[in-house]
Phi, psi and omega in degrees: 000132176250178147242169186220113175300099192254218206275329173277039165070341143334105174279128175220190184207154195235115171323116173272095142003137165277103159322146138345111202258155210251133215279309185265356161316309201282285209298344187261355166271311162288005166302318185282021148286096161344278181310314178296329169272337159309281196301335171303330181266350189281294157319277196310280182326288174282015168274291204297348186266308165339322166231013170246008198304324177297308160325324165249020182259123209297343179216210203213150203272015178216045178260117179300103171261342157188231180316208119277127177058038146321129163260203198274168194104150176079190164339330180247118157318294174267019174101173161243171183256183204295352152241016164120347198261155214285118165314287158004283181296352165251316137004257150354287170284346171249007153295344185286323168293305173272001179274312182276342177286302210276343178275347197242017162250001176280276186292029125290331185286312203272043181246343159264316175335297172326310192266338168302289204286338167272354175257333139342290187317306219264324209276007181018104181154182211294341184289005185279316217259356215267299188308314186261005161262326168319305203284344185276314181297289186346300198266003170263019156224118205308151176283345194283350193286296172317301177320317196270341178309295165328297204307315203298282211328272204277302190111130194290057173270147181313320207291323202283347192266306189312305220310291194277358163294311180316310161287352184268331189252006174297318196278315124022289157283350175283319178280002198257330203249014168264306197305326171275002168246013174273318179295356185284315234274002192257319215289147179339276199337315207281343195269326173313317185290308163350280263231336183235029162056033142317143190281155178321271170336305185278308137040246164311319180277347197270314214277275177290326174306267239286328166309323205230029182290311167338273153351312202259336166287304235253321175285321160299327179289333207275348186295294184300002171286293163282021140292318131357303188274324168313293183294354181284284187308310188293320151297334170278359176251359154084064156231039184289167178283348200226071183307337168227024168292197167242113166220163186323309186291328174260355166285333190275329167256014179283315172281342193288356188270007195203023193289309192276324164298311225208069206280329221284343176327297156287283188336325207263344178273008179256314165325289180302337172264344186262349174291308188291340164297315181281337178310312169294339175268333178278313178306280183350293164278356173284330184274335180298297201328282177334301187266023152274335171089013184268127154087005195297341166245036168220060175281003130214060166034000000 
């Protein structure tokens, strides 16, 4: 609140707007967390083994170097799996389907979620309860059901696993990002743009978007997590798009008959989905806090 003099000396007070809060703001103040740079390292460290992983991998992931369920030494580092092929080299080779599928079925998800939940948000009126009762049937059927639904119908294609986690994770993000954009939709600032005829559409991207980032961060980490985790599950239930290629999720059941002679097999890719799980949850809360305003000044902690 400021004052304002007016000519008989007469004080009244004018609200001050809250500025916007800006998407590389947010991320470079939670940058100053601990925890945000740990899941930042974490991440990054299984992005970059996702794509230079093939490049550097010593054998090709579906090349026999020696016995079945080998343990690691000599040609195989981590051992061989249950036909002889190098664990390593599949490692290496199955982050890439699943780390790229669950980033590209989160943004397809929020690029409608997004667009559901602010126009919800903005429109008060019957399309709000129209919008958000569609994304409530969505969401009264568990995803993974919707996933093996997909999967059975049309058949285990990359296009068909995005399609549907994407569709499985919009009312999710439409209810996350209406509930944080109805108090902006109150607010002075929006009935001014109203009122000097600002367009709808800028609005919603100038206005209301830049408002609800917080929220919308934080909720992105955790959508690519259970994205992660999904696409994970469905290769380990042998609906992978490549059945016989390498990904994480068919290396854990492929190997698991054999945990105890030969564990690295199954182990190092429940390693690699439970690192990138925590990395992302360590973003996550690195990014609520800040823009919650917790620890900002003991950023390092």
């Amino acid at each position: 609140m400021i004052p304002v003099a007016g000519p008989d000396v007469v004080t009244a007070t004018v609200p001050l707007e809250t500025p916007p809060i800006r998407a590389t703001s947010l991320l470079r103040r939670s940058f100053r967390l601990w925890r945000t740079r740990i899941g930042v390292v974490l991440v990054g460290l299984l992005v970059l083994l996702a794509i230079v992983g093939p490049f550097v991998s010593p054998y090709g992931p579906s090349t026999p170097v020696g016995a079945p369920n080998s343990l690691p030494g000599g040609k195989a580092v981590l051992g061989t799996d249950y036909i002889g092929q190098d664990v390593l080299s599949r490692l290496l080779y199955g982050g890439r389907s699943v780390i790229g599928l669950a980033l590209l079925a989160t943004l397809l998800a929020y690029a409608f979620g997004l667009t559901i939940g602010l126009i919800a948000a903005y429109s008060r009126n019957a399309l709000d309860d129209v919008l958000m009762r569609a994304m409530d049937v969505i969401l009264a059927f568990p995803q993974i059901m919707l996933a093996l639904v997909a999967v059975a119908v049309v058949g285990p294609a990359a296009w068909v696993i995005v399609v549907a986690i994407a569709l499985t994770t919009v009312p999710r993000i439409a209810r996350v990002a209406r509930g944080a954009a109805l108090p902006v939709v109150e607010r002075d600032f929006i009935a001014c743009a109203e009122a000097m005829g600002v367009p709808r559409w800028r609005i919603l991207v100038g206005d209301l978007l830049p408002n609800t980032l917080g929220p919308l961060m934080v909720e992105a980490s955790l959508r690519v997590t259970y994205s992660v985790g999904v696409i994970a599950a469905l290769a380990y239930l042998g609906l992978a798009p490549d059945p016989n290629g390498a990904n994480w999720g068919t290396m854990i059941n492929e190997n698991q008959i054999a945990l105890v002679v030969q564990p690295w097999g199954a182990v190092m890719p429940i390693i690699a989905i439970a690192l990138l799980t925590m990395g992302t949850g360590l973003i996550g809360d690195g990014i609520a806090r800040t823009a919650a305003g917790i620890d900002r000044s003991r950023g390092a902690e």
